[in-house]
C-alpha positions as CSV (number, residue, x, y, z in Angstrom):
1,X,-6.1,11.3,-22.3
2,X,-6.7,8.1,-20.1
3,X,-5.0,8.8,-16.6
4,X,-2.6,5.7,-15.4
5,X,-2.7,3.9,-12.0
6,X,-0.4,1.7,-11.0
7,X,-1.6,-0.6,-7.7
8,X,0.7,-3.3,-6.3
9,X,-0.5,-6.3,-4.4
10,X,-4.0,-5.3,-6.4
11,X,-4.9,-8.5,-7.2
12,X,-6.5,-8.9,-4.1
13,X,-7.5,-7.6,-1.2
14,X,-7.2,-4.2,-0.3
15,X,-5.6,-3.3,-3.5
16,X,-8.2,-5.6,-5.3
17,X,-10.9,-3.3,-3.8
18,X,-8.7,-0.2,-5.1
19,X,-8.5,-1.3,-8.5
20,X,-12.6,-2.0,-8.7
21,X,-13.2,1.5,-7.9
22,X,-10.4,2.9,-10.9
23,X,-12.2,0.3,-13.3
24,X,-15.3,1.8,-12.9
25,X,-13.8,5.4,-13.4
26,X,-12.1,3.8,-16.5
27,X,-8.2,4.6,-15.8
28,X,-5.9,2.6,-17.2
29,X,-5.3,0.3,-14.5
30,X,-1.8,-1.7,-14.3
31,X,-2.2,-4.2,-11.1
32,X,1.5,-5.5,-9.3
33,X,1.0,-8.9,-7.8
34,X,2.7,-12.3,-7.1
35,X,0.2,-14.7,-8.9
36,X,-3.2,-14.0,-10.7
37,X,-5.0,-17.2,-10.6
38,X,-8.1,-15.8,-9.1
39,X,-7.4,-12.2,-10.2
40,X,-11.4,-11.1,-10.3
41,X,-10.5,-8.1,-13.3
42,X,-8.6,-10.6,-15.7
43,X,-9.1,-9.9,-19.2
44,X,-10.8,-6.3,-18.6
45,X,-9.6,-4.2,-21.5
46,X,-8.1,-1.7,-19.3
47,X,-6.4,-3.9,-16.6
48,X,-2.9,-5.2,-17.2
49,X,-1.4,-8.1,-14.9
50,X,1.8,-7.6,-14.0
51,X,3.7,-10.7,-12.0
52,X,6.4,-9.6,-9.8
53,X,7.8,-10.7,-6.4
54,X,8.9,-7.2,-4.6
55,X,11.0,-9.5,-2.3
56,X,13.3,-8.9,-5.1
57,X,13.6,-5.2,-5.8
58,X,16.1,-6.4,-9.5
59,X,11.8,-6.6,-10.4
60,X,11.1,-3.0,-10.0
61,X,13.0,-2.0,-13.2
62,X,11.5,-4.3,-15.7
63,X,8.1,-2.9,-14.0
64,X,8.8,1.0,-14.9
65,X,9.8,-0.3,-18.7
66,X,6.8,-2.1,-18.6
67,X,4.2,0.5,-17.5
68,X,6.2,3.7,-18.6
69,X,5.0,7.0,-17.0
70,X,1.9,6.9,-14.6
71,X,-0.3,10.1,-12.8
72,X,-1.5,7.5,-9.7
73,X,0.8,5.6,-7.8
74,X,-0.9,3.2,-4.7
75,X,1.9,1.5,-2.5
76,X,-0.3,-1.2,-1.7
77,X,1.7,-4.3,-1.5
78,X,2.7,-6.1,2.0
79,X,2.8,-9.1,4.3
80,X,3.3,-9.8,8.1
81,X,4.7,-12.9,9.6
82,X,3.3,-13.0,13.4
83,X,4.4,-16.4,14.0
84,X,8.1,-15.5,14.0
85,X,9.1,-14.9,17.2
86,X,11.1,-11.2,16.9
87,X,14.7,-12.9,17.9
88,X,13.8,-16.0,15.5
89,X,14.0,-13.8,12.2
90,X,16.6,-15.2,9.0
91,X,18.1,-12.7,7.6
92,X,15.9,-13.2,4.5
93,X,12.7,-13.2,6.2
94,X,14.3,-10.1,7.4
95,X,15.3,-8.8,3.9
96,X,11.9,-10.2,2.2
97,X,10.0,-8.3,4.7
98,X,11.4,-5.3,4.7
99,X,11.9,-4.9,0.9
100,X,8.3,-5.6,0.6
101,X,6.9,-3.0,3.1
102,X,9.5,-0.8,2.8
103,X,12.3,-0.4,0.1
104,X,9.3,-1.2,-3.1
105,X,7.4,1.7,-2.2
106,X,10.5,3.7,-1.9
107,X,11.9,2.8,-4.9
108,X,8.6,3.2,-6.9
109,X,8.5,6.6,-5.6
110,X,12.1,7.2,-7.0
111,X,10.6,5.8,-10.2
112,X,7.4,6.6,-11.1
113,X,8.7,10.5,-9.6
114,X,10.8,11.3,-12.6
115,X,7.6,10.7,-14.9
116,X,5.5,13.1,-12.6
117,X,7.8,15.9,-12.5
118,X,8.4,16.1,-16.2
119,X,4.3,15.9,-15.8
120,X,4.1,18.8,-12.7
121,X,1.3,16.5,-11.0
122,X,1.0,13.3,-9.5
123,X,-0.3,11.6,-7.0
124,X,1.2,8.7,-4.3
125,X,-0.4,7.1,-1.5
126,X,1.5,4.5,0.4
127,X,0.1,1.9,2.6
128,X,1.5,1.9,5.8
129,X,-0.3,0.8,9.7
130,X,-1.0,0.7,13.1
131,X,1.3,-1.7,13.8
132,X,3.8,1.0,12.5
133,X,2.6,3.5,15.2
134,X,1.8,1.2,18.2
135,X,4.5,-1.5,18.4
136,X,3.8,-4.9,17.4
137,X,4.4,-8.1,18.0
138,X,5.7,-8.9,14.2
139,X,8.6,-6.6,14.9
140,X,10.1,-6.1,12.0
141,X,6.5,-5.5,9.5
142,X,6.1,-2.7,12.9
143,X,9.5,-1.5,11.6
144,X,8.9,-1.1,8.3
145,X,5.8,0.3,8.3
146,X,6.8,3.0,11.0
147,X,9.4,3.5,7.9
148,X,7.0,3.6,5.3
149,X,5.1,6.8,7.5
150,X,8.3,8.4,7.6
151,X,9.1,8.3,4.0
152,X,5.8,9.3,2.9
153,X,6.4,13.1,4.8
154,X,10.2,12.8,3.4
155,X,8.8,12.2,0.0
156,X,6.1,14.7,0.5
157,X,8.6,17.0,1.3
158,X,11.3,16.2,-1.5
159,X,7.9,15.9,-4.1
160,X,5.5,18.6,-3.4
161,X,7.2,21.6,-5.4
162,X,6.9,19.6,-8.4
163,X,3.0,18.6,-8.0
164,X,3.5,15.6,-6.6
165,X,1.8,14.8,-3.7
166,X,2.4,12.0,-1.4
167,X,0.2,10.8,1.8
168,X,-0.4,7.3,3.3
169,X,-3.2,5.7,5.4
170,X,-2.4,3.9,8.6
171,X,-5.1,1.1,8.5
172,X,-6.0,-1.2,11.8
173,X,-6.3,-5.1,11.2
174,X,-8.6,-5.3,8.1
175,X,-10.9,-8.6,7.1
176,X,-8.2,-9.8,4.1
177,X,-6.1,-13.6,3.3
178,X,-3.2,-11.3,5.9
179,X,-5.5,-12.1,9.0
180,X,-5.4,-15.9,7.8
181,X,-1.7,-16.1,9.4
182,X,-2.8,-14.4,12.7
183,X,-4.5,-16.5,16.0
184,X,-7.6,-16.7,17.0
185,X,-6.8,-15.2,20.6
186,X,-4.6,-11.8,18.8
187,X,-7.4,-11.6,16.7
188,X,-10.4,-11.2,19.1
189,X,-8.1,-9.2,21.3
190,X,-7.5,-6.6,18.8
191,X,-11.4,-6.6,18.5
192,X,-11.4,-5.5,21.8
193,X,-10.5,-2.4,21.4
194,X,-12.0,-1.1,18.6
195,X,-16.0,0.9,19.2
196,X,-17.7,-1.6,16.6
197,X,-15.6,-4.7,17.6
198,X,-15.0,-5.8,14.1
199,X,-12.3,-5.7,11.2
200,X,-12.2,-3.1,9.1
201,X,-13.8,-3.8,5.5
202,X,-10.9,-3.6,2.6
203,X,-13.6,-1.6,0.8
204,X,-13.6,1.1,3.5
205,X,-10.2,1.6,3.3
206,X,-9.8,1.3,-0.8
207,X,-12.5,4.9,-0.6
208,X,-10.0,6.3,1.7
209,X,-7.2,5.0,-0.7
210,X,-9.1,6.6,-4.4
211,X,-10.1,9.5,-2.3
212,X,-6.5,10.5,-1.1
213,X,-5.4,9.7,-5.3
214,X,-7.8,11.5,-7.1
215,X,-10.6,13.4,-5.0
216,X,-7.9,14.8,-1.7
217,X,-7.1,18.8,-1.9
218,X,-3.0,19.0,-2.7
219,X,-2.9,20.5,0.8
220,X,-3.1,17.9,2.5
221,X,0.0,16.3,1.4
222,X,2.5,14.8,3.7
223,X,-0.4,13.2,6.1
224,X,-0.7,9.9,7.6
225,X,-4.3,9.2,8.1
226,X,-5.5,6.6,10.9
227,X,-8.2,4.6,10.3
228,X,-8.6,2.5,13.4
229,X,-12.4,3.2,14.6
230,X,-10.7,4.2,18.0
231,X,-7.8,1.6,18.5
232,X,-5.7,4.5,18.4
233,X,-7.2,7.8,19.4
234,X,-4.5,10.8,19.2
């Protein structure tokens, strides 16, 4: 039976990268994302579109009727607003961000969860970041994704004795549309301090992504893994 993958924000960048590497292992591949104009796996037999805004969670419901039960879940989808001061926030740039980066993946766990345990086995990664272990300037995408590292080892936790196992990645910047809405001087700052003074590659971190889903021992479950080619040693 064809295993099922669901990827939000997969219709470009990171998650874009994730869902090339399922295509090619031929899963059945169901891709989250706000708008598909220039979605590079339209019309691929296996690939399904589905639009949805996570700024509204009422979406996430019509999204599990949609794609029904799944063995792969990739918490992919999220945004940053650095040029909002952190006292400058709305409350909906508040609530956008954090439902985005934080209550989606949550509730897609609660979700797509019920589906694994009838199943015994499943696998989550969520996408998470630096900026959630470090402080950063965007204060509340920091906050969220310091969230989204906490829930993964709570879900791990809640998850593991039915199969499931949950981990995340905590990426540095990586070379995506995100980096289009930070400045030139944060940007060759954070360059700085990294050994090969360059981005990361969104194909470097989908491999980490696939390999966590599919490849990963169920021991390691629970585990945040930095990938920050030294910004953060520890």
């Amino acid at each position: 039976m064809t295993k099922k993958v669901l990827i939000t924000g997969g219709n470009k960048g990171i998650g874009l990268e994730v869902a090339k590497i399922f295509v090619k292992l031929e899963y059945e591949i169901y891709v989250v994302g706000r708008d598909f104009n220039e979605f590079e796996l339209g019309g691929l037999p296996n690939v399904t579109e589905i639009e949805a805004d996570l700024t509204n969670l009422d979406n996430i419901s019509e999204i599990v009727k949609t794609v029904g039960d799944i063995d792969i879940l990739i918490n992919n989808a999220g945004f940053m607003q650095p040029h909002i001061s952190y006292d400058k926030y709305t409350s909906q740039e508040r609530e956008n961000m954090m439902n985005v980066n934080l209550y989606a993946p949550v509730e897609l766990m609660n979700e797509f969860s019920v589906g694994m345990k009838k199943q015994k086995c499943g696998r989550i990664v969520n996408v998470a970041s630096i900026a959630g272990q470090i402080g950063h300037p965007d204060v509340w995408y920091g906050i969220a994704k310091a969230g989204l590292i906490n829930a993964t080892k709570i879900y791990a936790k809640l998850l593991g004795g039915d199969g499931i196992v949950v981990n995340c990645i905590a990426p540095s910047p990586v070379e995506t549309d995100m980096q289009k809405s930070n400045s030139k001087e944060r940007i060759e700052e954070f360059k700085k301090t990294v050994v090969t003074h360059r981005f990361a590659r969104a194909s470097e971190i989908a491999r980490t992504i696939v390999w966590l889903a599919i490849g990963s021992p169920e021991y390691i479950n629970g585990t945040c893994i930095d990938i920050n080619n030294g910004a953060y040693p520890r």
